[in-house]
C-alpha angles and dihedrals in degrees: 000000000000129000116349101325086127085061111030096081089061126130116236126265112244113178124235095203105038122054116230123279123237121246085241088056098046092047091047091061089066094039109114115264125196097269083179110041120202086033097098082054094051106044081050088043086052093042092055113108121221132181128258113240101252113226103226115221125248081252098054091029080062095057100042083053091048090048084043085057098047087045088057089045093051100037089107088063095057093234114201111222139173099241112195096203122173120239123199119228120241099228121030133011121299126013139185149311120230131180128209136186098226136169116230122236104167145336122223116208102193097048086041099229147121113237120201145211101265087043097260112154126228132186119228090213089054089050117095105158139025127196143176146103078284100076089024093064090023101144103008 
């Protein structure tokens, strides 16, 4: 006798008590599981770009300021302008740059932020470009 030829002639075992298990199920028993949860999001989380805060130069810095000074000056007028602002991101160092049509309200000085019509709140510090028809036609 060699190998399984006492048992091969068998007949095969049915349950009387448990009904028979689907091919799906019994595959599904040997189907990989998360063994480490939480691993899938991190390696996603890991795998996310974001973006490096850029360092403006004196001479952007300047103009940022000037824009900063004509915006003061027009802020009665309500001016609509594109405003590039930086926003960190929550979980790991960087994060990304986002621009906005927005309409000024008001800008505080002391908070150091633009307020908007519809009452959105924007750093100055956060802020590294302005746009818009205000700062193209500014003193003609």
């Amino acid at each position: 006798m060699n190998g399984y030829e006492d048992i091969i002639g068998l007949p095969h075992f049915v349950s009387k008590d448990r009904k028979h298990m689907s091919n799906r199920d019994r595959a599904a028993q040997f189907a990989p599981f998360a063994a480490l949860t939480g691993y899938d999001e991190s390696i996603n989380e890991a795998a996310r770009m974001v973006d490096a805060r850029i360092e403006l130069s004196e001479e952007e810095k300047q103009d940022l300021d000037r824009k900063f000074m004509i915006l003061e000056e027009s802020v009665k007028d309500r001016p609509e302008v594109v405003i590039t602002y930086f926003v960190p991101d929550r979980k790991k160092k960087g994060g990304m740059y986002l621009s906005e049509k927005i309409t000024i309200r008001r800008i505080d000085c002391v908070e150091r932020v633009i307020i908007t019509a519809d009452r959105k709140r924007y750093r100055l510090d956060d802020i590294d470009d302005l746009d818009g028809e205000l700062f193209r036609n500014y003193g003609k």
